[in-house]
Chimera marker file (.cmm) of the C-alpha trace (Angstrom):
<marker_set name="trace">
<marker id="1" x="0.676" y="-6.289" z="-11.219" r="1" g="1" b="0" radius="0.5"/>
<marker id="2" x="-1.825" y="-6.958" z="-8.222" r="1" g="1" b="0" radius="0.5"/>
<marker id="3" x="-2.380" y="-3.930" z="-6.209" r="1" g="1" b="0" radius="0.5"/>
<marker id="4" x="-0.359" y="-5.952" z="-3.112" r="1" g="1" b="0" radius="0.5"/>
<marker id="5" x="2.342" y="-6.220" z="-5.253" r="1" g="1" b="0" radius="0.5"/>
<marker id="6" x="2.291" y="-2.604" z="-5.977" r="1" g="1" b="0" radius="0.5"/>
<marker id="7" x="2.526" y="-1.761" z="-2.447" r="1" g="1" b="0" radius="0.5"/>
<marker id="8" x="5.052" y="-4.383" z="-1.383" r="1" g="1" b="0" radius="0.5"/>
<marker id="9" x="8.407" y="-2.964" z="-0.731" r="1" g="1" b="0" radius="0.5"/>
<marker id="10" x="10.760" y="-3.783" z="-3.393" r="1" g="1" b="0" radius="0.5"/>
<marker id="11" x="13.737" y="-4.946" z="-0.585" r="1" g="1" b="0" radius="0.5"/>
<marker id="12" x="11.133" y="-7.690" z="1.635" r="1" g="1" b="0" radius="0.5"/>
<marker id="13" x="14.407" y="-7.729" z="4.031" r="1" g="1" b="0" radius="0.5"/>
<marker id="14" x="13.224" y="-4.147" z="5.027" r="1" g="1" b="0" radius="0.5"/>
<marker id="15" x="10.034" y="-4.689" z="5.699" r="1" g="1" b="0" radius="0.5"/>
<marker id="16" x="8.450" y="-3.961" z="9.111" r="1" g="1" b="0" radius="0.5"/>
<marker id="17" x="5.229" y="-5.677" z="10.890" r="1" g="1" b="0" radius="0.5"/>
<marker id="18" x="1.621" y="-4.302" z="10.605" r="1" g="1" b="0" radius="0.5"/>
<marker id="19" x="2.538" y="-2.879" z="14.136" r="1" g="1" b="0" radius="0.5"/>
<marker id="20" x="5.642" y="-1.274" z="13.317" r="1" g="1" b="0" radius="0.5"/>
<marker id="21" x="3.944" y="0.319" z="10.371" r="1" g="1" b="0" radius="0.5"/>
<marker id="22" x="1.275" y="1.612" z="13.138" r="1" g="1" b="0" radius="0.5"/>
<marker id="23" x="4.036" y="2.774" z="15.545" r="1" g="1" b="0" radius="0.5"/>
<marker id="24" x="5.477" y="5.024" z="12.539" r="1" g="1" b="0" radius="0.5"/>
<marker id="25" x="2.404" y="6.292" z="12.036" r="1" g="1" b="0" radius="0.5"/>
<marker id="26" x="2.140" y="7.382" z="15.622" r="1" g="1" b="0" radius="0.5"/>
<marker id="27" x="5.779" y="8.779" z="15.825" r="1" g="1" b="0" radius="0.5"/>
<marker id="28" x="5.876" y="10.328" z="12.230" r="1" g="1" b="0" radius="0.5"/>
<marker id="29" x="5.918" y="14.080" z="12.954" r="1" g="1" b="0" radius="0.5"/>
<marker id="30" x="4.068" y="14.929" z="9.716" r="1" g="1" b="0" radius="0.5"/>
<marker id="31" x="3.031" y="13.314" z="6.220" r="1" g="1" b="0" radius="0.5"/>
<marker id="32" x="1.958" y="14.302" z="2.498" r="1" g="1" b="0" radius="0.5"/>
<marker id="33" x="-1.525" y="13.121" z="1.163" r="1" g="1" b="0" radius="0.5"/>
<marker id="34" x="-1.243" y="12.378" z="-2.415" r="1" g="1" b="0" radius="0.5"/>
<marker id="35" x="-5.167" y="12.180" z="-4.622" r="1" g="1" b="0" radius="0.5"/>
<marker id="36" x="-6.079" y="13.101" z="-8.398" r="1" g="1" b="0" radius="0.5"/>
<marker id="37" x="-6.534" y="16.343" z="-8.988" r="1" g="1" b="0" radius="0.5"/>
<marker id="38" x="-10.653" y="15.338" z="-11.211" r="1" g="1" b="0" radius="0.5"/>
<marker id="39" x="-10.532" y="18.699" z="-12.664" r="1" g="1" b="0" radius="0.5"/>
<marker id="40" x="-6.856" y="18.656" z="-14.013" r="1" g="1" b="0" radius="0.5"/>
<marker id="41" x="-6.202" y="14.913" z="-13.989" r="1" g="1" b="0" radius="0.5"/>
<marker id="42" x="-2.734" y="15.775" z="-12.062" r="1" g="1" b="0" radius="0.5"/>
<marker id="43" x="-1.256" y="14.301" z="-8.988" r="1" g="1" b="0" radius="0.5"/>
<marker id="44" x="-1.713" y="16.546" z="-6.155" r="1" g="1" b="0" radius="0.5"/>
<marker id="45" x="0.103" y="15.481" z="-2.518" r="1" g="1" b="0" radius="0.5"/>
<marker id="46" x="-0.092" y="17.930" z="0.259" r="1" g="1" b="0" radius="0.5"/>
<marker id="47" x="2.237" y="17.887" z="3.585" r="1" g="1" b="0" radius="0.5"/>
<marker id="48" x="-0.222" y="18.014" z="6.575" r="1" g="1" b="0" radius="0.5"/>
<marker id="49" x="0.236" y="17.264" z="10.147" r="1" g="1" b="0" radius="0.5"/>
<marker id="50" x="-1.999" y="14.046" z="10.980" r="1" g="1" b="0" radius="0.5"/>
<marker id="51" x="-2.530" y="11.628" z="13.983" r="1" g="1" b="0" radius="0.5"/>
<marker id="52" x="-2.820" y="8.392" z="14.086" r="1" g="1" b="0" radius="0.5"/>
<marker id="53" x="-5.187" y="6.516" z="16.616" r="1" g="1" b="0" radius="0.5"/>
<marker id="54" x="-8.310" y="4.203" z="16.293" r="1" g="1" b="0" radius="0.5"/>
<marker id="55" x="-6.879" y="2.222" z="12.997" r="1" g="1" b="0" radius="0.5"/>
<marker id="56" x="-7.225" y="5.732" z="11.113" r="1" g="1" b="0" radius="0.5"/>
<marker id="57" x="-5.213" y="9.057" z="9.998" r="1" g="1" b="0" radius="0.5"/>
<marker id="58" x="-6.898" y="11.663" z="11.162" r="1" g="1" b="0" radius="0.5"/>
<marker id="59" x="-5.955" y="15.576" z="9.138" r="1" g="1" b="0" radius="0.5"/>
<marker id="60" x="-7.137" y="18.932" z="9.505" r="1" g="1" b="0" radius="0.5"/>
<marker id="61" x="-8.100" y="21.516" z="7.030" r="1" g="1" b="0" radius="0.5"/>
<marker id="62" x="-9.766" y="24.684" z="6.401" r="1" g="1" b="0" radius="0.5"/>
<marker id="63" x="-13.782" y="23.857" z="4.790" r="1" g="1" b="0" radius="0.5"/>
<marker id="64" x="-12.587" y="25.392" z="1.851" r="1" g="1" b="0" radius="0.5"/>
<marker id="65" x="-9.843" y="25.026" z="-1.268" r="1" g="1" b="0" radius="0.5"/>
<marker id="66" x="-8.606" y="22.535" z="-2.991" r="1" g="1" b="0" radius="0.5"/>
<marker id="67" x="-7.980" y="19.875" z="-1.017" r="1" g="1" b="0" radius="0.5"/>
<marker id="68" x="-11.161" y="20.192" z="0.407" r="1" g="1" b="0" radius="0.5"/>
<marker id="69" x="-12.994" y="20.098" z="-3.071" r="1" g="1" b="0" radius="0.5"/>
<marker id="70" x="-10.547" y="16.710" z="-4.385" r="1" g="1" b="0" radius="0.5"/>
<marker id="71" x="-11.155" y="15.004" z="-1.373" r="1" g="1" b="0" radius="0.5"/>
<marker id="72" x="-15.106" y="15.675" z="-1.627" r="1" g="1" b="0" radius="0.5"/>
<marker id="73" x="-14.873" y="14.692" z="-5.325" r="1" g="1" b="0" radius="0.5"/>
<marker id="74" x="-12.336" y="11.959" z="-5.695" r="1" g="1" b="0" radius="0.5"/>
<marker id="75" x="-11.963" y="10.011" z="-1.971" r="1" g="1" b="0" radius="0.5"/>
<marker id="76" x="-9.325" y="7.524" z="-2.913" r="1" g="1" b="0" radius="0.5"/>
<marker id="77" x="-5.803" y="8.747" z="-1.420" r="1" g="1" b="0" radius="0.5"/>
<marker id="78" x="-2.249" y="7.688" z="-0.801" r="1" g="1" b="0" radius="0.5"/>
<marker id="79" x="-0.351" y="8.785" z="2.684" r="1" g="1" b="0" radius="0.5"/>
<marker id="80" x="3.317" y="8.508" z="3.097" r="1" g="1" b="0" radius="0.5"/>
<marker id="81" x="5.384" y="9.237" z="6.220" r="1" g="1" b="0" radius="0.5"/>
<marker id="82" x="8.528" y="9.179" z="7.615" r="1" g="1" b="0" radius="0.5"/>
<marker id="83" x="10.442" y="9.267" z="11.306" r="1" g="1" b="0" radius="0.5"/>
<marker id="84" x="14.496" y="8.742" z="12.328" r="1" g="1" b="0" radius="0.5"/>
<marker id="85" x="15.253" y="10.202" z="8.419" r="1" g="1" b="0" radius="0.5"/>
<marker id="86" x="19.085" y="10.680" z="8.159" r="1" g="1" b="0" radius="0.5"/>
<marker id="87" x="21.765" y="10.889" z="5.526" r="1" g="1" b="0" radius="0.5"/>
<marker id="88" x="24.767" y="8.927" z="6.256" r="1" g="1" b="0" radius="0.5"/>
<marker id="89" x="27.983" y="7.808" z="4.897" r="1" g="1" b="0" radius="0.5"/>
<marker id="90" x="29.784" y="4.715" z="5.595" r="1" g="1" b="0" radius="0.5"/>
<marker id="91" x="31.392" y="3.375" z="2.353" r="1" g="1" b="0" radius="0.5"/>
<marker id="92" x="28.975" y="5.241" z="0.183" r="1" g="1" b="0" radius="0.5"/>
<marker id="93" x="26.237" y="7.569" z="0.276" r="1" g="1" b="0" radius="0.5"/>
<marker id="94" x="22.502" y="6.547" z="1.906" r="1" g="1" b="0" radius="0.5"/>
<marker id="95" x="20.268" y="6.791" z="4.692" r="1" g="1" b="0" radius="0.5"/>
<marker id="96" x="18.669" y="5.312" z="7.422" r="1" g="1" b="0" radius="0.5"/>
<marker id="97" x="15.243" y="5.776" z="7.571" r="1" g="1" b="0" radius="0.5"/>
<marker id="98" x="11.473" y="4.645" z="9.011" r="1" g="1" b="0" radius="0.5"/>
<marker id="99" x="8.820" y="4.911" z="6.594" r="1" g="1" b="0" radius="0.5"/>
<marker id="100" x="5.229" y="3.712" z="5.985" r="1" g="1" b="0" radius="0.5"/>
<marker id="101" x="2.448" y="4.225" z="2.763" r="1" g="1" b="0" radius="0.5"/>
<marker id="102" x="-0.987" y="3.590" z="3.625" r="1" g="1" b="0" radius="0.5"/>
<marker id="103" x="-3.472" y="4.037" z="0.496" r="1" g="1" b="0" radius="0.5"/>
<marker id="104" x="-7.429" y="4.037" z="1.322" r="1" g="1" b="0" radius="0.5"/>
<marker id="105" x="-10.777" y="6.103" z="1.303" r="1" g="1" b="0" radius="0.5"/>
<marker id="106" x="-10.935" y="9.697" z="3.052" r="1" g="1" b="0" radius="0.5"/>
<marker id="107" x="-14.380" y="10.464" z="4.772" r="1" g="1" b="0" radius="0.5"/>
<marker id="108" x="-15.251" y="14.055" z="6.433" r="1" g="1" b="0" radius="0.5"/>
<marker id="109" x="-15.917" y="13.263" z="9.873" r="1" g="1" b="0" radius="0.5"/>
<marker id="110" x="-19.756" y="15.266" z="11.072" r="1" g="1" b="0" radius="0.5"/>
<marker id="111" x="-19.985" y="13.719" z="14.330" r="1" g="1" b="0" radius="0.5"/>
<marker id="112" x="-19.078" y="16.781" z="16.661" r="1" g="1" b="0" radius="0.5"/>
<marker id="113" x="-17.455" y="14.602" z="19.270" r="1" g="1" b="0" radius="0.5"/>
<marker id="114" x="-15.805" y="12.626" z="16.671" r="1" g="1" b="0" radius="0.5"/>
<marker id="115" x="-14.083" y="16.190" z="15.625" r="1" g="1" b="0" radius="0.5"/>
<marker id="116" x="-13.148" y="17.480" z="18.612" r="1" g="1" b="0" radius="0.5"/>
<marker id="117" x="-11.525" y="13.854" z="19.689" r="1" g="1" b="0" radius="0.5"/>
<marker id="118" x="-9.629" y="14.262" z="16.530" r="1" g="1" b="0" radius="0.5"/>
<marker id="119" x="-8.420" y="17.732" z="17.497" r="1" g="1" b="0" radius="0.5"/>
<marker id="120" x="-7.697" y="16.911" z="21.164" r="1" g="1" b="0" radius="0.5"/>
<marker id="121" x="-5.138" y="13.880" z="19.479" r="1" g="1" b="0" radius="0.5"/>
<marker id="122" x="-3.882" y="16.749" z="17.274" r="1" g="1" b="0" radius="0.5"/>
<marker id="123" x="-3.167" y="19.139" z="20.118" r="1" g="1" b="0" radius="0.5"/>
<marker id="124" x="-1.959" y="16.499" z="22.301" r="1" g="1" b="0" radius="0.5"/>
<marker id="125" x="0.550" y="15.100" z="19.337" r="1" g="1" b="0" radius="0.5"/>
<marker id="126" x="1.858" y="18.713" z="18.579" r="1" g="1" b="0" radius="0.5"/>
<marker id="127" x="1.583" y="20.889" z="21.997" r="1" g="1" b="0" radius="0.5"/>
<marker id="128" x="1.292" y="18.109" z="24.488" r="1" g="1" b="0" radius="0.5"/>
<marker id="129" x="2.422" y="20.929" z="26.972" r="1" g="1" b="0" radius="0.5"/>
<marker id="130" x="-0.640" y="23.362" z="26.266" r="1" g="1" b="0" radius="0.5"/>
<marker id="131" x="-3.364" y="20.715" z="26.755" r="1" g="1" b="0" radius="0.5"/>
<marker id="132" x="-4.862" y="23.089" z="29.396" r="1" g="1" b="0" radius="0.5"/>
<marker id="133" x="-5.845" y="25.367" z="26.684" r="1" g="1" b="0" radius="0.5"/>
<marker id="134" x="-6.435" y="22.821" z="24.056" r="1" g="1" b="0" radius="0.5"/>
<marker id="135" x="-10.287" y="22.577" z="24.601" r="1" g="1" b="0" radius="0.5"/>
<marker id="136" x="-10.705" y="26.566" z="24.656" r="1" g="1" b="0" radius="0.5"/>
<marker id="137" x="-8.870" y="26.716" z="21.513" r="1" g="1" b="0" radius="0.5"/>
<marker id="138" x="-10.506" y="24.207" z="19.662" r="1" g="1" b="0" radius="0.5"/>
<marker id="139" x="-13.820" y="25.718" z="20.768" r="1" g="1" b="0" radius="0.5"/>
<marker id="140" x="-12.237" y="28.773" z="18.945" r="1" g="1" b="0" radius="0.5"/>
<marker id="141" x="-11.980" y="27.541" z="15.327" r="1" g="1" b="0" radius="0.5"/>
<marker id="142" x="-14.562" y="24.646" z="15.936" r="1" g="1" b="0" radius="0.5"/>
<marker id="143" x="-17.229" y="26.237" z="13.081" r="1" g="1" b="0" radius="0.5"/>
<marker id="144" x="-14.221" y="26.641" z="10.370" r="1" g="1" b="0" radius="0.5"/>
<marker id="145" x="-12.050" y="23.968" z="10.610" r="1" g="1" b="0" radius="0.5"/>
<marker id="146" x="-12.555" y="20.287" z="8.669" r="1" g="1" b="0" radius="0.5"/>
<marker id="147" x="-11.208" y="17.275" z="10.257" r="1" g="1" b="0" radius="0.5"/>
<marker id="148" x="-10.764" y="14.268" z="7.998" r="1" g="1" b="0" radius="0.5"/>
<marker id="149" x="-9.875" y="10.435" z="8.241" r="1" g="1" b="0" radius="0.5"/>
<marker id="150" x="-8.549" y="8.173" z="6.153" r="1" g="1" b="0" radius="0.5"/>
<marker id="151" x="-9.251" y="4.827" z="6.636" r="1" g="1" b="0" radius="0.5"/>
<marker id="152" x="-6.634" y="2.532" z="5.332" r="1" g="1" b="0" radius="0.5"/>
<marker id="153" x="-7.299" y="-0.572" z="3.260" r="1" g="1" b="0" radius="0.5"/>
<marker id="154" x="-3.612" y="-0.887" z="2.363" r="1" g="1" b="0" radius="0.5"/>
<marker id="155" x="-0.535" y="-0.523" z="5.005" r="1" g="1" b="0" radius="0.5"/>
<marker id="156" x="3.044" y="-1.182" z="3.995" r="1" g="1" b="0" radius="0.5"/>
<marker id="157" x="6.044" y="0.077" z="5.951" r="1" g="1" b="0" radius="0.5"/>
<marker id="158" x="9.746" y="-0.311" z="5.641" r="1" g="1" b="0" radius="0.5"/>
<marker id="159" x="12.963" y="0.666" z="8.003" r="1" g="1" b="0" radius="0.5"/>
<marker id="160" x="16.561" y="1.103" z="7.146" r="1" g="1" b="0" radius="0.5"/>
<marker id="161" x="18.584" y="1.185" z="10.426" r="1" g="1" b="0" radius="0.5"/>
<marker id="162" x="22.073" y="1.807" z="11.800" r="1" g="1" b="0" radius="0.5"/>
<link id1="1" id2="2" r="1" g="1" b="0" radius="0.2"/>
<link id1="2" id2="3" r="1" g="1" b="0" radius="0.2"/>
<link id1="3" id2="4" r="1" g="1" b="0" radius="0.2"/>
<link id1="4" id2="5" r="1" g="1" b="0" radius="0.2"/>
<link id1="5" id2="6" r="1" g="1" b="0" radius="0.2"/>
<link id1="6" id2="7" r="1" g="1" b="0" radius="0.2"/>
<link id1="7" id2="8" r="1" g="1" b="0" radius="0.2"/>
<link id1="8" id2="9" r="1" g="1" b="0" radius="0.2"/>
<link id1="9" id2="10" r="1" g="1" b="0" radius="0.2"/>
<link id1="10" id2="11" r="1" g="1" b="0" radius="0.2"/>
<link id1="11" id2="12" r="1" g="1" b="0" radius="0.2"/>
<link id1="12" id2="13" r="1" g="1" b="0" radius="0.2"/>
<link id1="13" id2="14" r="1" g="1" b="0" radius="0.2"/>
<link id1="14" id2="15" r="1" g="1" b="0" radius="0.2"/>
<link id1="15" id2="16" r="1" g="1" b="0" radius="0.2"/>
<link id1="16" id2="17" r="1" g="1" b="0" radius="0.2"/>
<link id1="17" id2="18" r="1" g="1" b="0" radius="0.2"/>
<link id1="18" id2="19" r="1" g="1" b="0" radius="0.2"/>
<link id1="19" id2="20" r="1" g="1" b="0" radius="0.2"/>
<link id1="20" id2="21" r="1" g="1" b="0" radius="0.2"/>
<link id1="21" id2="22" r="1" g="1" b="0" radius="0.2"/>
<link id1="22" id2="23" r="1" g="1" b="0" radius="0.2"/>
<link id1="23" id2="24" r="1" g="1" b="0" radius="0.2"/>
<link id1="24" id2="25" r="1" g="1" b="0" radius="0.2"/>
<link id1="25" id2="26" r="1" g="1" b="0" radius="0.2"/>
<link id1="26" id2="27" r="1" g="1" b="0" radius="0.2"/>
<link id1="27" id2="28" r="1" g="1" b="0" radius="0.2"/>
<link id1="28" id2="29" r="1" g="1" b="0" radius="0.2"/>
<link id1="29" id2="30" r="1" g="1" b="0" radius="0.2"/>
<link id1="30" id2="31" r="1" g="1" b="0" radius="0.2"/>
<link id1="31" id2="32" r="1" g="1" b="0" radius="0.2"/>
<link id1="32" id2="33" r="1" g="1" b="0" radius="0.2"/>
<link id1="33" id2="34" r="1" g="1" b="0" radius="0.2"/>
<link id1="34" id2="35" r="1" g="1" b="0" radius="0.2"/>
<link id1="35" id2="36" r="1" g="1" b="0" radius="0.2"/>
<link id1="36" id2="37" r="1" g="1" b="0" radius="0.2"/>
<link id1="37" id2="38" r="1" g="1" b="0" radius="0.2"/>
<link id1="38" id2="39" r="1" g="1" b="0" radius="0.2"/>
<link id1="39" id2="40" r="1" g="1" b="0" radius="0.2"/>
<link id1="40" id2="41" r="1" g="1" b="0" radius="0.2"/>
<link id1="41" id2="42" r="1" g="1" b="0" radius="0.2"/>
<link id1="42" id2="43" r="1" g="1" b="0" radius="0.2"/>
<link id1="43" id2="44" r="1" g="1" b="0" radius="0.2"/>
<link id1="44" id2="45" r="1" g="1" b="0" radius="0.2"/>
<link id1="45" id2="46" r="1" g="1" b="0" radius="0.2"/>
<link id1="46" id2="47" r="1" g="1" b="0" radius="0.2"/>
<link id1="47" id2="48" r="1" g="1" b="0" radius="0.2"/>
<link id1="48" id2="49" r="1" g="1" b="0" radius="0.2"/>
<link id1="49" id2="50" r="1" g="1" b="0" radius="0.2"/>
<link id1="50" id2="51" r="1" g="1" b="0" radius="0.2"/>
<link id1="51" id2="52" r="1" g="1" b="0" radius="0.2"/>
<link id1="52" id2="53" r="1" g="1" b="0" radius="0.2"/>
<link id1="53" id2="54" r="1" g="1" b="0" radius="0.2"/>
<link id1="54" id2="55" r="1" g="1" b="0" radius="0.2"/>
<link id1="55" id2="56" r="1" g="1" b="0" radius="0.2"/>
<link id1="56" id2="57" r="1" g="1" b="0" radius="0.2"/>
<link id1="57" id2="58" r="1" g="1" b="0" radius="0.2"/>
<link id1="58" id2="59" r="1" g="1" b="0" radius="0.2"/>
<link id1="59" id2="60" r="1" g="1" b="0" radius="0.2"/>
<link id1="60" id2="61" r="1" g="1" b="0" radius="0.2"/>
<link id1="61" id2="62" r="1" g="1" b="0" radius="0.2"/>
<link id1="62" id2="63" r="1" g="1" b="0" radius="0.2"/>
<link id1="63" id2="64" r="1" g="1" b="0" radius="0.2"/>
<link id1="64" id2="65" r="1" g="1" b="0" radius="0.2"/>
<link id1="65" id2="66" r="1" g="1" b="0" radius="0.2"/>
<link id1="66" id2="67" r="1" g="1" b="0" radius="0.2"/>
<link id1="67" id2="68" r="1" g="1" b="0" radius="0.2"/>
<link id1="68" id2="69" r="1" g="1" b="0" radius="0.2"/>
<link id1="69" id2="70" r="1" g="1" b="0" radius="0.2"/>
<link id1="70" id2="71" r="1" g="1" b="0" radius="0.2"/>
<link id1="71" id2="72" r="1" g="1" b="0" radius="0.2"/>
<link id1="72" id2="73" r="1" g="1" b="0" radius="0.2"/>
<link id1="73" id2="74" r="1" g="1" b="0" radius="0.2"/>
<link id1="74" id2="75" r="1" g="1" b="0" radius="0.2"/>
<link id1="75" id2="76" r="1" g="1" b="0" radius="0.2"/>
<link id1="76" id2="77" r="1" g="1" b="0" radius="0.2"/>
<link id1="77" id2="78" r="1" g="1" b="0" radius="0.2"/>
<link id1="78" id2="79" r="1" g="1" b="0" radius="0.2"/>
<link id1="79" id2="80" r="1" g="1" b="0" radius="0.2"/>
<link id1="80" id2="81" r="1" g="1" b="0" radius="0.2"/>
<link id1="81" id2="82" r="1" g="1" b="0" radius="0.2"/>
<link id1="82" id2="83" r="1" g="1" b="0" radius="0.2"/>
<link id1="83" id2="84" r="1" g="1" b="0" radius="0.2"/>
<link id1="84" id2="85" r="1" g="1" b="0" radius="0.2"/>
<link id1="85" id2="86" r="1" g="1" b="0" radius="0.2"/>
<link id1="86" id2="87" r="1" g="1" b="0" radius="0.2"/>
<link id1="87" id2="88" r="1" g="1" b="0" radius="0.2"/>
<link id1="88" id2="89" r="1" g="1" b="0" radius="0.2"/>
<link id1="89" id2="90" r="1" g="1" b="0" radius="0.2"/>
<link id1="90" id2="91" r="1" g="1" b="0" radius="0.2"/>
<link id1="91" id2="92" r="1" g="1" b="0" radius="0.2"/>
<link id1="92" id2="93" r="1" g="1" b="0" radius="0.2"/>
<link id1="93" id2="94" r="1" g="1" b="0" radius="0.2"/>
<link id1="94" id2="95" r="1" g="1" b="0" radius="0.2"/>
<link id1="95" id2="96" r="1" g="1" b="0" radius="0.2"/>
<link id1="96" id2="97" r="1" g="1" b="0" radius="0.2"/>
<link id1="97" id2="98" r="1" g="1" b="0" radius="0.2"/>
<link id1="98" id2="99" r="1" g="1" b="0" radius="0.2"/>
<link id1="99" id2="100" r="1" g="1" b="0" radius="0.2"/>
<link id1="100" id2="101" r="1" g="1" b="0" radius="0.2"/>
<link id1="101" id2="102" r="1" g="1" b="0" radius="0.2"/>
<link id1="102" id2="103" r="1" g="1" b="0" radius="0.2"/>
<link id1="103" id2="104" r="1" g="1" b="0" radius="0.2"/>
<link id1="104" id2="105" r="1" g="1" b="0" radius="0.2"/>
<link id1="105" id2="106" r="1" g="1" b="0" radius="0.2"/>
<link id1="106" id2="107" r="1" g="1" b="0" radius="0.2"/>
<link id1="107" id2="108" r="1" g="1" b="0" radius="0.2"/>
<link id1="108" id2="109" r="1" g="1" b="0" radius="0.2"/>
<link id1="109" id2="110" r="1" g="1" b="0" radius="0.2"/>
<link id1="110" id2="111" r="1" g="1" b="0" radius="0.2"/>
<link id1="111" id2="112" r="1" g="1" b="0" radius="0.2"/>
<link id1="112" id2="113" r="1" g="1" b="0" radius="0.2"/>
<link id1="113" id2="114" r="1" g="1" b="0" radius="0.2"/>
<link id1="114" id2="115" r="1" g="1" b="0" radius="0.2"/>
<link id1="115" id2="116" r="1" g="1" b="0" radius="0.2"/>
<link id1="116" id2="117" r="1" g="1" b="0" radius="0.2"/>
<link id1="117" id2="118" r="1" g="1" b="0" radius="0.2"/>
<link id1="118" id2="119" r="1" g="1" b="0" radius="0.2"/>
<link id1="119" id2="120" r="1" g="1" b="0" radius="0.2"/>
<link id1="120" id2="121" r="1" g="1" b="0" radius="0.2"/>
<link id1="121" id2="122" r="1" g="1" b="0" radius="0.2"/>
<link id1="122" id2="123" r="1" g="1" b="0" radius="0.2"/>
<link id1="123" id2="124" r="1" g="1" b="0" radius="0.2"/>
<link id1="124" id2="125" r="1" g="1" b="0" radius="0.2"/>
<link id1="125" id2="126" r="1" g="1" b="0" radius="0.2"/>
<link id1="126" id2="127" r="1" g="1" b="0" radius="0.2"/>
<link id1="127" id2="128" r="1" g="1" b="0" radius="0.2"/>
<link id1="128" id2="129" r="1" g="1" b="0" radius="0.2"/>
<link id1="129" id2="130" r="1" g="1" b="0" radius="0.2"/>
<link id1="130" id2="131" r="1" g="1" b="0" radius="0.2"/>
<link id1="131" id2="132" r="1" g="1" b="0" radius="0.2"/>
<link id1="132" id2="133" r="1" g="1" b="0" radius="0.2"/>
<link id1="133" id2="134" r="1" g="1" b="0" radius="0.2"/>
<link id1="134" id2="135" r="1" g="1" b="0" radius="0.2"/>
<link id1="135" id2="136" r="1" g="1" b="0" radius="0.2"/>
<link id1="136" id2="137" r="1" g="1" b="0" radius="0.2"/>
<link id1="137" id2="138" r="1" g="1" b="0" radius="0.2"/>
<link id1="138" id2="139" r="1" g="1" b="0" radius="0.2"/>
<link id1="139" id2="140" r="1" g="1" b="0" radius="0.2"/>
<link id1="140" id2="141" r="1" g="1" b="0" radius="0.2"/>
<link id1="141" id2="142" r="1" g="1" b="0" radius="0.2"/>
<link id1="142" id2="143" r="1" g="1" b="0" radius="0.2"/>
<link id1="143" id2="144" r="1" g="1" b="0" radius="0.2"/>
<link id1="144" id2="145" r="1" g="1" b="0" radius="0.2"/>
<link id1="145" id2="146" r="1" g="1" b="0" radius="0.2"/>
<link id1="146" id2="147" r="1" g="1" b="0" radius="0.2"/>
<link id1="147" id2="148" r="1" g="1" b="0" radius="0.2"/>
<link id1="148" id2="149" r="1" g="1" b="0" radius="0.2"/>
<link id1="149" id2="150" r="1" g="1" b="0" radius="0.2"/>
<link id1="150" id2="151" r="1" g="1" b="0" radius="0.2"/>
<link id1="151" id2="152" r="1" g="1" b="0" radius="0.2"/>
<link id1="152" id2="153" r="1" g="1" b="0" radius="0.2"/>
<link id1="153" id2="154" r="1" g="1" b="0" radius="0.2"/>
<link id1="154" id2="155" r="1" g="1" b="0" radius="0.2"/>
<link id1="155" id2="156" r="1" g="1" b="0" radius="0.2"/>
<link id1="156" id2="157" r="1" g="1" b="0" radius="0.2"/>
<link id1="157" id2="158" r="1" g="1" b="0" radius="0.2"/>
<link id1="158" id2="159" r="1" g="1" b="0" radius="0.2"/>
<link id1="159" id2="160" r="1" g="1" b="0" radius="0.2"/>
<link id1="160" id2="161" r="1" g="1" b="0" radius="0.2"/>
<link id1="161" id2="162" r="1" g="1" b="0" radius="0.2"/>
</marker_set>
């Protein structure tokens, strides 16, 4: 199996566009990283709140742990998120759903403005109504806090809907 194949949904009627897939991205309220664990050789996947803009997923962390240390020693990762998630029952049991997997390399971002564009998209995403205080804040925890991007090779999304 080609590693398209492995990322193509199994139902192709539920497929959505490359800019669908990008819209969940931007609308998803959080996601779960997935790596390798190198020391263990375990799957590890991590819920984080993210942003989407530029073509990349942008996550904070602290600049210490284990999630730091995986992504410094084994880059390759796997993203999943979801929006519009509900349980319903018509004749039987299911749910409607948006969801998209993107699978690609994870870099530390260095560039200072880089970071604190990252953050501002955070703060913006999460507390769009505290943006006032955004900058002072982020000034605040600048020197401890990690910001991360993935940059996605693979994108696949899919959408069950009402």
């Amino acid at each position: 199996m080609t590693d398209d194949e492995k990322f193509r949904p199994r139902r192709a009627d539920r497929t959505l566009p490359p800019e669908e897939a990008e819209r969940v991205l931007r609308e998803a309220e959080y996601g779960t990283i997935s790596m390798i664990d190198p020391d263990g050789n375990e799957p590890y996947g991590v819920p984080v709140s993210f942003v989407f803009f530029d073509g990349a997923i942008w996550i904070h962390s602290a600049r210490e742990g284990r999630k730091f240390r995986v992504f410094a020693d084994a880059p390759r990762v796997h993203f999943s998120a979801a929006r519009n998630v509900r349980a319903v029952f018509t004749r039987y049991f299911t749910s409607f759903y948006e969801s998209v997997m993107a699978a690609g390399k994870i870099v530390p971002v260095t560039d200072d403005a880089e970071k604190r564009a990252a953050l501002r998209e955070l703060c913006r995403k999460y507390l769009p109504e505290h943006m006032d205080v955004a900058d002072e804040h982020i000034a605040r925890s600048f020197a401890v806090t990690a910001i991360f991007k993935i940059l996605p090779d693979r994108l696949s999304a899919k959408a069950r809907r009402p």
